[in-house]
N, C-alpha and C positions, 0 to 999 in steps of 0.2 A: 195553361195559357191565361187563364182569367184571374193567376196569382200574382198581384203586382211586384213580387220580390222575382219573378222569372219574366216577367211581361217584353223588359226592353230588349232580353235577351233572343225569345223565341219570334215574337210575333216579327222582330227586324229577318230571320233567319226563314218564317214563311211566306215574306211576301219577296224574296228573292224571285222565284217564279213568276209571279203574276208582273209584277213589275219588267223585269224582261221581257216580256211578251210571250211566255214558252205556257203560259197558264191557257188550258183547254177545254176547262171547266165550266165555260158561261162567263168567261171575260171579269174584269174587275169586280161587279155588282154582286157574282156568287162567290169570292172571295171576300169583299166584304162583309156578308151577310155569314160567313162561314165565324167570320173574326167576329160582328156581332154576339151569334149565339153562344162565342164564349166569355161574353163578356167585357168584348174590345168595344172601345168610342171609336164613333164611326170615322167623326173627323182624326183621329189618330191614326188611322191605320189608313186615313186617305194621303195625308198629309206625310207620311212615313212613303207611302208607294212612290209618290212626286218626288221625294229626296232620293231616292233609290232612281229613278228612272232619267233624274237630271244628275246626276253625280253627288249632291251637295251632301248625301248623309254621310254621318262621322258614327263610328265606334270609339264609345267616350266612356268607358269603365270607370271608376274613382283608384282612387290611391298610386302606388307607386306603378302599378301595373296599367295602369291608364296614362302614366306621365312618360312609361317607355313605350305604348301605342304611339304616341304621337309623334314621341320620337322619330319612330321607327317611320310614320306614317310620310314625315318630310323627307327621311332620304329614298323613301320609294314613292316620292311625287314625283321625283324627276329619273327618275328609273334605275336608281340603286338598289334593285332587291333583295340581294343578296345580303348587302349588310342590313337593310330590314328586319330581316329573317330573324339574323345574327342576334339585333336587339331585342327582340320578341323571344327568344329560345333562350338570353341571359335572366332575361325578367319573367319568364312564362312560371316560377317557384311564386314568385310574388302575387301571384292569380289568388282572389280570396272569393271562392262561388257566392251568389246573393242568397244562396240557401242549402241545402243538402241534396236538392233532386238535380241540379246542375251540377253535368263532374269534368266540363269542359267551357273554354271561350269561345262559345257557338256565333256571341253576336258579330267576333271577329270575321268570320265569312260574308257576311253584307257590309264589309266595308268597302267602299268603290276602288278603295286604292290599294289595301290591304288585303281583301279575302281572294284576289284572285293566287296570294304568293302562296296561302296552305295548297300545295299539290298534296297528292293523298298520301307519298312518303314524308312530307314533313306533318300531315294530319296526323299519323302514328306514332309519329315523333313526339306531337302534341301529347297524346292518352298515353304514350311512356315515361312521360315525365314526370316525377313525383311533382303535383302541385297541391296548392290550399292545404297548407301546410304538413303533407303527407311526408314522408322519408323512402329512401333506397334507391338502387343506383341508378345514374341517369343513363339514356339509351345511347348508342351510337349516335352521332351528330349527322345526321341528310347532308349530302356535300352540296355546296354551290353548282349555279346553276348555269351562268352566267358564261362562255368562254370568252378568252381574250381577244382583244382584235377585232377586225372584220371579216377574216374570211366563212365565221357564219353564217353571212350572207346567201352564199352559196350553195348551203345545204340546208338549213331552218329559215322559215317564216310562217305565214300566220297558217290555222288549219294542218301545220306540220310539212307545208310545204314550200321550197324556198322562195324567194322573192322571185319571180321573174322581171319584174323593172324594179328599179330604185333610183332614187338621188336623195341628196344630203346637202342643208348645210350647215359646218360647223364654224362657232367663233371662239377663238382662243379668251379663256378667262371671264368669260359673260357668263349676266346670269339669264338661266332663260326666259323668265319673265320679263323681259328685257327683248325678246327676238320679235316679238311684233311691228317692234318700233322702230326696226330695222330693215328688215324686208317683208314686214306684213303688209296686204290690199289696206287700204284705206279705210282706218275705225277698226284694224282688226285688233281683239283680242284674246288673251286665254281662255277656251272651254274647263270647264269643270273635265275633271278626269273620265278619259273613251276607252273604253276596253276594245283591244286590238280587233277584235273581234268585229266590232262596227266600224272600227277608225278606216278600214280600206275600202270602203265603200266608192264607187266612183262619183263626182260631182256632176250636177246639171249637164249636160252639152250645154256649149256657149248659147246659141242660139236660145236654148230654154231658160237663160237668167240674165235677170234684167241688171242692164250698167255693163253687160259685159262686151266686150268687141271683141268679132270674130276669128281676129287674128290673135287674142292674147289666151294664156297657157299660165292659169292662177293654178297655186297646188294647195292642198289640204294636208297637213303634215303635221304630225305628231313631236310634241315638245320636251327637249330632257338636259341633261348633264350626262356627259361619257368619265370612264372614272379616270382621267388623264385631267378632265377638268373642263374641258370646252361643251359649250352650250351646243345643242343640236338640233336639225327643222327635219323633219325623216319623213319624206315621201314613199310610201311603201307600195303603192299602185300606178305610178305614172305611165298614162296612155299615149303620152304624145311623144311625137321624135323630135332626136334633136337637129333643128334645120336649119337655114340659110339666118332665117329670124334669131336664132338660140342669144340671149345675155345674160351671163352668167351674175347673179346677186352676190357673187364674189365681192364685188368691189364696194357695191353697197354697205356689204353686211360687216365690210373691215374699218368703217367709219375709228374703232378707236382701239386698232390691234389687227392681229392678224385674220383671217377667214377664209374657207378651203371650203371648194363644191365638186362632187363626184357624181356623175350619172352614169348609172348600167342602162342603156335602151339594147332591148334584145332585140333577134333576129326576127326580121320578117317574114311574110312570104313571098317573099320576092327574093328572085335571087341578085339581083343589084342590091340587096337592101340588106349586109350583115349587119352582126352585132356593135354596138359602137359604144365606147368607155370614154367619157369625156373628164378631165383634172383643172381646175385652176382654182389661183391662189392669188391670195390680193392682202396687203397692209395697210390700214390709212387710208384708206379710199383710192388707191392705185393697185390694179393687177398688177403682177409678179412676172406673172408664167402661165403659160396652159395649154392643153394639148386634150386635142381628139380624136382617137384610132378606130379606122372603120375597119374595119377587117385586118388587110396591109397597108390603107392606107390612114398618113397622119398630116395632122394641121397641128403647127404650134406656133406657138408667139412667148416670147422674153427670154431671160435667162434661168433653162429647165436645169435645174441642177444634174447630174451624171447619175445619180441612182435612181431615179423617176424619168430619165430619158425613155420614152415612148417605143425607142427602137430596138430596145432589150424586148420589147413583148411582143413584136410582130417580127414573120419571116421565119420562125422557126415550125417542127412539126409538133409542137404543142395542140389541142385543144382552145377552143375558146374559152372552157371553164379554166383550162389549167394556164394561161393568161390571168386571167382574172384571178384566180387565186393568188397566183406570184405579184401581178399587180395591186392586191389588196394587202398584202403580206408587207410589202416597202413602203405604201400609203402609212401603213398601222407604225413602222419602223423609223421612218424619215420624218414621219408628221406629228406622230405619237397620238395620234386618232383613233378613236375608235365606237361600236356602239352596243348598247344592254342587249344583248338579245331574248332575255324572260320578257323584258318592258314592251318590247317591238313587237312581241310576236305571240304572249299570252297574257300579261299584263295590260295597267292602265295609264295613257298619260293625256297633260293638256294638251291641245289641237288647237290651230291658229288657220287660217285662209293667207299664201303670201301672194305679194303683187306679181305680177305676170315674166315668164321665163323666157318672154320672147316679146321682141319691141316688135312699134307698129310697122309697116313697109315703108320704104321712103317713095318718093315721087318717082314710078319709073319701073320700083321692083313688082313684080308678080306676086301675087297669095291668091290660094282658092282654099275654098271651106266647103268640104263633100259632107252632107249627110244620109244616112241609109236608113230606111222604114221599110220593116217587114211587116204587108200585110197576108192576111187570109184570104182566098181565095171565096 
């Protein structure tokens, strides 16, 4: 550690821990002091923890192997990881170690956007490769990770288990730097990269954040590109249902092209209250089409096209999952939508706060706002 030809290498790769918070050792202060006594500036290794804990640190190698990092780094900011990979395992020969005691690109691992893609089959991959200018044959290639489509959904999410709510929205041919400005809350904009991990966290209850009113349903949603091309806002945790309030950012978010919103609200406990899949589709700032199926029953408005018609999916003795999958199967098919499922669900991407999913009541309509506190006895 206290060798400045290994330093940026190691010391970024030990403060992974403390920095996530998983360090148990005496918090930050016995970590520091740990990196003092080998020799580390304190401001350095403070100053490194804060880039780590806000996303901003970069893995920034020199040479050709540093110019395919970054490469690789931009298409899995918006959740291409596969071809990240891809570029990192073509350039991984061009790795030149800062000295002889390093026989691997360890600082790769704390990169926020980067270290979460080495799973430990492509870490093998790594230590098989002939690199720093060694020789002999390369290993089998780790396959992709990524499936096609949406029906993912259904079976992967975060922690390895599947989404149970979602909604989405996508805009055709944007970039998503760009989806703030769209149907972000007001002054939103892109987070430094969140590993899935944190990103499904639930927001404030309304009541607990100021500016917010009690009828409105802002979501926290992760930001990317699908490999079809369309920009994407990915709600992975939505708590709320879709109700008499629900407006779809469809039409918003089509200001200069097309844009499509899908919500899975799962079943309650209640038995009036199944599962409900809601579709619409908007051009130009006019919706299209749309439709929302509660169990058997459906609401739609425009011209549904025939192979997204609603009535293919209810009434039969299918499953609700097996609905949903056939439903997500024709979405991916008709729409040619679709989302990363490494990025979504073990991966990192930007986060945005959007404006609210449900307008305010008009003069006349009902809304109540229930809240529950469990106390101790």
């Amino acid at each position: 550690m206290a060798d400045p030809r290994y330093l940026p290498e190691l010391l970024t790769v030990s403060a992974i821990e403390p920095a996530s918070g998983e360090w148990r050792l005496g918090g930050d202060d016995h970590w520091l002091g740990m990196m003092a006594a080998r020799g580390v500036d304190r401001e350095i290794a403070e100053d490194l923890l804060s880039a780590l804990r806000h996303g901003t640190h970069r893995y920034a190698p020199p040479g050709a192997w540093g110019r395919a990092v970054n490469e690789a780094r931009e298409s899995a900011r918006w959740g291409a990881t596969d071809a990240a990979w891809r570029m990192l395992r073509v350039a991984l020969t061009q790795w030149i170690p800062p000295g002889p005691l390093l026989l691997a690109p360890l600082g790769l691992l704390a990169d926020p956007v980067l270290g979460s893609l080495i799973t430990p089959q492509r870490g093998r991959e790594i230590l098989a490769t002939p690199r720093a200018g060694e020789s002999g044959p390369a290993p089998e290639p780790a396959p992709d990770l990524d499936p096609p489509g949406l029906t993912w959904l259904t079976t992967t999410g975060i922690h390895g288990r599947p989404f149970d709510a979602y909604r989405c929205v996508w805009v055709e041919g944007a970039d998503p730097a760009g989806l703030p400005a769209l149907i972000g809350d007001e002054g939103a904009e892109l987070s430094a990269p969140v590993h899935a991990a944190r990103a499904y966290r639930p927001l404030k209850q309304n009541h607990e954040r100021e500016g917010v009113e009690l009828w409105e349903d802002r979501a926290a949603v992760m930001a990317g590109r699908c490999s079809e091309g369309w920009a994407f806002a990915f709600d992975g945790q939505s708590r709320q249902g879709i109700n008499h309030l629900f407006q779809s950012p469809a039409a918003a978010a089509s200001a200069s092209g097309r844009a499509v919103v899908v919500w899975r609200e799962p079943q309650r406990h209640l038995a009036d209250h199944p599962a409900a899949f809601h579709v619409s589709v908007a051009e130009r700032g006019v919706e299209l089409y749309a439709f929302t199926v509660r169990g058997n029953d459906i609401r739609r408005s425009g011209a549904i096209p025939n192979t997204l018609d609603p009535a293919k999916f209810v009434g039969s003795p299918d499953t609700h999952l097996d609905r949903e999958v056939r439903l997500l199967e024709t979405l991916h098919a008709e729409l040619g939508i679709s989302l990363p499922c490494f990025a979504l669900s073990q991966g990192s991407l930007p986060m945005f706060t959007t404006r609210s999913w449900t307008r305010a009541p008009r003069e006349g309509e009902g809304f109540a706002y229930l809240g529950f506190v469990r106390r101790r006895p």
